[in-house]
C-alpha positions in Angstrom: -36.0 7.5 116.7 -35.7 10.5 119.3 -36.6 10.2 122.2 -38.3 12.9 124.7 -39.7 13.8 128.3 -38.4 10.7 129.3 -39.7 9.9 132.7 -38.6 6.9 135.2 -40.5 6.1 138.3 -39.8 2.8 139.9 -41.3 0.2 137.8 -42.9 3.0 135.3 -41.8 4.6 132.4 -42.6 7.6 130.6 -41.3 8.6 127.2 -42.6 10.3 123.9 -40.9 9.0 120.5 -40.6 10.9 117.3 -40.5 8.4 114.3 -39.6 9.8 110.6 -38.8 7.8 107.9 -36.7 8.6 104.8 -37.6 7.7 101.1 -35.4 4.4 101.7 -37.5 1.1 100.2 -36.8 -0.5 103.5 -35.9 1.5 106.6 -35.8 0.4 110.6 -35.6 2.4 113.5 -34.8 1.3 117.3 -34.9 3.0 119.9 -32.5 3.3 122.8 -33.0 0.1 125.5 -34.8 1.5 128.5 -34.2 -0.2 131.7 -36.6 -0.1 134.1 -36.2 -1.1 137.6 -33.2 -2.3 137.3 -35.1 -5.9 136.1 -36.4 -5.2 132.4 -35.4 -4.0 128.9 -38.3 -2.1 127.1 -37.4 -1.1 123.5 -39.6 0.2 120.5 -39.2 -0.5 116.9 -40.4 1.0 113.5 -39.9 -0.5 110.4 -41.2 0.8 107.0 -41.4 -0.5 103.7 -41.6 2.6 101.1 -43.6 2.0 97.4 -42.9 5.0 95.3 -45.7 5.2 92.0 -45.0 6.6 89.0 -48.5 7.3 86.6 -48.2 9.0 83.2 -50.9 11.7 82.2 -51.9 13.3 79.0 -49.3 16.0 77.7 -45.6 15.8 77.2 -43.1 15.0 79.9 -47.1 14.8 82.7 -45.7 12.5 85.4 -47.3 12.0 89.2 -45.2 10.7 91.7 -46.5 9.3 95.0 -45.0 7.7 97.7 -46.6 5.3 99.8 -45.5 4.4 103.8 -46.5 1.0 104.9 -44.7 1.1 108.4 -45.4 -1.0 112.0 -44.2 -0.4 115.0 -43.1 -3.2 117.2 -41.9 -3.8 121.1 -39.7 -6.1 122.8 -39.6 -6.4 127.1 -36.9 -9.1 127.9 -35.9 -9.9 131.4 -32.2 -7.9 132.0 -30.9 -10.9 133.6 -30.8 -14.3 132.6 -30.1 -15.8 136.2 -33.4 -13.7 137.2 -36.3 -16.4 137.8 -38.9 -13.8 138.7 -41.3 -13.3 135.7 -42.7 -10.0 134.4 -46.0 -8.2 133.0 -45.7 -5.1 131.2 -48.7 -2.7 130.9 -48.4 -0.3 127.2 -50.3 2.5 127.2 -50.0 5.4 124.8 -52.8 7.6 124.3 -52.0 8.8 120.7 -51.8 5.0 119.3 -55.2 4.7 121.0 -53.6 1.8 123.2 -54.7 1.1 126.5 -53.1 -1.9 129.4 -51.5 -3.5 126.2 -49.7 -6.3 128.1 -46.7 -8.6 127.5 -44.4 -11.1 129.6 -41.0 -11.5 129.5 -40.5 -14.5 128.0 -39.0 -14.7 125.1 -37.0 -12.2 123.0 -39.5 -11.6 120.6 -40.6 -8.5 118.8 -44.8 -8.0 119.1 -46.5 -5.7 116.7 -48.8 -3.0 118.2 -49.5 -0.5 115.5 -49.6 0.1 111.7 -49.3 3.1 109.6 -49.0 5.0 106.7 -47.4 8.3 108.3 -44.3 9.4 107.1 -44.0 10.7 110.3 -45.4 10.9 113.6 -44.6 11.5 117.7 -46.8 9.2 120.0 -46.7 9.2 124.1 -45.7 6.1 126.0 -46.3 4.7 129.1 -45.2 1.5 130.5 -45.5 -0.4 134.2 -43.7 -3.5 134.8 -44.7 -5.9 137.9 -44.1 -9.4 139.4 -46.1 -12.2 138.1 -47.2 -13.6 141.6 -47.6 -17.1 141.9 -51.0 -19.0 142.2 -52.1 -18.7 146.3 -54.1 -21.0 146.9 -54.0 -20.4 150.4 -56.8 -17.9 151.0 -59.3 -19.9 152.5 -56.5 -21.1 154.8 -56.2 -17.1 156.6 -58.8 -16.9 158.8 -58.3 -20.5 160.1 -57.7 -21.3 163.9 -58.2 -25.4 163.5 -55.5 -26.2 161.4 -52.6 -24.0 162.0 -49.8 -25.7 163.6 -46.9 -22.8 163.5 -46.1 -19.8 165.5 -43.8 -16.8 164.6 -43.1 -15.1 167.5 -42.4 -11.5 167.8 -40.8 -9.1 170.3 -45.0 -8.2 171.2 -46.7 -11.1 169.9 -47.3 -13.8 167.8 -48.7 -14.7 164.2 -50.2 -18.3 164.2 -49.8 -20.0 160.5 -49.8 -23.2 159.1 -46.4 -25.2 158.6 -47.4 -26.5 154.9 -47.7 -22.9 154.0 -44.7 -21.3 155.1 -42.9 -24.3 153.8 -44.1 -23.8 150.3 -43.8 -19.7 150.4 -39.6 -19.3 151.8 -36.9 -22.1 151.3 -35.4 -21.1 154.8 -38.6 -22.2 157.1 -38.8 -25.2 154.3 -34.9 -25.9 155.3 -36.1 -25.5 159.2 -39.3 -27.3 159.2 -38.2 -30.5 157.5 -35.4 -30.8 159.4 -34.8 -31.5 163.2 -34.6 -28.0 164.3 -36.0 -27.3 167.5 -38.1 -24.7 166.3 -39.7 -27.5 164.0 -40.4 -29.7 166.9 -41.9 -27.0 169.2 -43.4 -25.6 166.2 -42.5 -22.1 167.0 -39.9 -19.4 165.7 -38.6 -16.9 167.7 -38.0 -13.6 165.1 -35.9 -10.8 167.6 -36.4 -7.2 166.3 -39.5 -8.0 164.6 -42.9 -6.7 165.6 -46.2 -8.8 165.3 -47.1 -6.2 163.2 -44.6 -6.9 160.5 -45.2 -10.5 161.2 -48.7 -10.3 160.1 -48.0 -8.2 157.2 -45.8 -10.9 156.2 -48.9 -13.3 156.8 -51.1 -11.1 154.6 -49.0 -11.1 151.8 -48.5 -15.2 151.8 -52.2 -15.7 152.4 -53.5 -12.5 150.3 -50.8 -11.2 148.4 -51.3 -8.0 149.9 -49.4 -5.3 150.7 -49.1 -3.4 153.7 -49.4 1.0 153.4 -46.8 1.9 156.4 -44.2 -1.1 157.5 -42.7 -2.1 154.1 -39.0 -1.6 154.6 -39.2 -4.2 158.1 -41.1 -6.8 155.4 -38.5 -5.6 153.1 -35.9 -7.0 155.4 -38.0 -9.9 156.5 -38.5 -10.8 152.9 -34.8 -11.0 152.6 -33.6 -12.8 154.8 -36.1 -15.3 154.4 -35.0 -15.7 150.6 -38.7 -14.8 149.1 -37.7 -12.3 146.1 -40.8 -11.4 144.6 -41.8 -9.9 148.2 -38.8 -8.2 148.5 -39.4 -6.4 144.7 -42.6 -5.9 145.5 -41.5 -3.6 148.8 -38.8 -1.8 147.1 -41.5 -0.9 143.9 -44.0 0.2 146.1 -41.4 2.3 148.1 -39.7 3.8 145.7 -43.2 4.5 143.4 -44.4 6.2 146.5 -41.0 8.1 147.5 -40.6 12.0 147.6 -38.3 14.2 147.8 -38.9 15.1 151.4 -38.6 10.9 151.8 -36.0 10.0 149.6 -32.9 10.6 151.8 -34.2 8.8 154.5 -34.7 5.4 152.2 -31.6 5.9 150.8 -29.8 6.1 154.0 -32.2 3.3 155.1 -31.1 1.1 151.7 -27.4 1.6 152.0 -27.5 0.8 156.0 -29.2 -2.3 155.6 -27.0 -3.0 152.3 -30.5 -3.9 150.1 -29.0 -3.3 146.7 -32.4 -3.9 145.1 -33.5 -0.7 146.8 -30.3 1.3 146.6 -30.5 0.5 143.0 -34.2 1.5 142.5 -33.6 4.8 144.1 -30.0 5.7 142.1 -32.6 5.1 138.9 -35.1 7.2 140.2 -32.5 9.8 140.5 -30.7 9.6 137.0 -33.7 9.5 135.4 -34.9 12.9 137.4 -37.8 11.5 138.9 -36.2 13.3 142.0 -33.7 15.6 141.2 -30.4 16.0 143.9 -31.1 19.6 144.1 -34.7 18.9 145.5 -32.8 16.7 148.2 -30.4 19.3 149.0 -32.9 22.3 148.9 -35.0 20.6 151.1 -32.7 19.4 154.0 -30.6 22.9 154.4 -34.0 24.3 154.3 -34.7 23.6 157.5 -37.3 24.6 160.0 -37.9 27.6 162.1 -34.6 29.4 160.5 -32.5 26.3 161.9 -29.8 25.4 159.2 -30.1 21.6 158.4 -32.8 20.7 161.2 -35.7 19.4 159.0 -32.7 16.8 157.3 -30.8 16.1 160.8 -34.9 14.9 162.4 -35.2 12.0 159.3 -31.5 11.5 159.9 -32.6 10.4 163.3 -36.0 9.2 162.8 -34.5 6.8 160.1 -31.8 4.5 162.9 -34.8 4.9 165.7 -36.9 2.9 163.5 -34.2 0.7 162.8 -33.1 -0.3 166.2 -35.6 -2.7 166.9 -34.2 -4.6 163.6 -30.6 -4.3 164.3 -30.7 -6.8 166.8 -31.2 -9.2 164.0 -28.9 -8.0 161.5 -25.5 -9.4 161.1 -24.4 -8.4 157.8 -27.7 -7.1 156.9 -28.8 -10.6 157.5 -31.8 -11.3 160.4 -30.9 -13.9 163.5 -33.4 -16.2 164.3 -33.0 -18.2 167.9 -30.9 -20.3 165.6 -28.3 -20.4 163.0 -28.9 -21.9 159.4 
């Protein structure tokens, strides 16, 4: 099965397949395993059964011969590690097959069926996104509430008032320090140093709402982190590296190796290989630079980038945030 245009975006995939089957009775064809995202394995299968007829006409030596091509096409999307407890969707699309938001889970290793044909050959476009399976929130009706919340997180310019039960039930490190004898349990506050309200309440948004914030993600990202909740912290790095440029690219990068968030680095090195943003590009556009100054557009993000990150370093030990206490 060849393979072509093969794109890779973050959590998308792009790829046209050529099948052509032989004259074989029984023939299979697999594509190569595509990884997406570092999380997933997408492959594509074709397997054909071949019938050949033979009629006799009238006349001497009148044979017909006809072949027949009974062939399906099948996928498989498995999980790339088994120690990952995150669970995945896959959207299929592919405009030739006629195939729109086809979607499968990874949960087993099985083979699904998605098309049947008599073609002895035939090239069809595919197009695939992967995503989180986000748990069941039950907790909207809880966001607007004022009665009921009993917990603070507390900022470096404010505060984000939530309720205990639900950051228990969302991060195993506030479930460790609320059910224990922390002071932070008993005066039912958290101090968070570095961290704006701003990413605080983004952080409330997404535990209430499972909503993402549009500027802000990589101070989630590291607040996801450290508080152990992974699907936030795939979440950020899809939507920043779906979203990254060339002109932006360097800058996460730098930002991703820094703060040592290997889910990111990773996304972005895939991006990369698969030429989704191509080195060149990079280097093109930070010796470009501005006004006739060699270098200047790429030195400003190389500055911009640790500005935006001083406010978390205070936190970071080991790419790990400090709270007021150890745990």
């Amino acid at each position: 099965m060849e393979s072509k245009n093969l794109l890779q975006h973050g959590n998308t995939l792009q790829v046209t397949l050529d099948v052509t089957f032989s004259k074989t009775p029984i023939e299979t064809i697999v594509s190569p395993e595509y990884i997406i995202n570092g999380s997933a394995i997408f492959q594509v299968k074709a397997f054909c059964v071949t019938h050949r007829d033979r009629s006799y006409g009238i006349g001497y030596n009148n044979t017909n011969n006809s072949t027949t091509y009974n062939n399906m096409l099948f996928v498989r999307f498995v999980k790339l590690r088994e120690d990952d407890d995150l669970t995945y969707t896959l959207k299929f699309n592919s405009t030739a097959l006629g195939i729109t938001n086809k979607s499968f889970f990874t949960n087993d290793d099985t083979w699904h069926l998605i098309y049947e044909s008599k073609d002895p050959e035939y090239s069809f476009d595919v197009t695939v996104k992967i995503d989180i399976v986000p748990s069941i929130g039950p907790f909207v009706s809880l966001y607007e509430d004022t009665e009921l919340s009993d917990f603070e997180l507390k900022g470096e310019d404010g505060s984000v008032h939530m309720h205990r039960a639900v950051l228990a039930a969302s991060s195993p490190v506030l479930s460790k320090m609320l059910s224990g004898t922390w002071r932070e349990s008993k005066e039912g506050r958290v101090d968070v140093p570095g961290t704006s309200k701003m990413t605080l309440q983004h952080l409330k948004d997404y535990i209430y709402l499972h909503t993402l914030p549009e500027t802000g993600l990589e101070q989630l990202l590291l607040t996801a982190s450290y508080y152990m909740m992974p699907v936030l912290e795939q979440k950020c790095v899809d939507k920043l590296v779906n979203t990254m440029t060339v002109e932006s690219a360097y800058v996460l990068l730098e930002f991703a190796t820094k703060q040592k968030v290997e889910r990111l680095v990773l996304a972005i090195l895939e991006c990369v290989q698969s030429g989704a943003v191509k080195v060149n590009d990079m280097r093109d556009h930070c010796l470009r630079g501005k006004g006739g100054s060699s270098l200047n557009a790429c030195h400003e993000q190389r500055v911009a980038a640790p500005m935006r990150q001083r406010r978390t370093s205070s936190r970071l030990r080991g790419g790990r945030l400090q709270t007021s206490r150890q745990f």
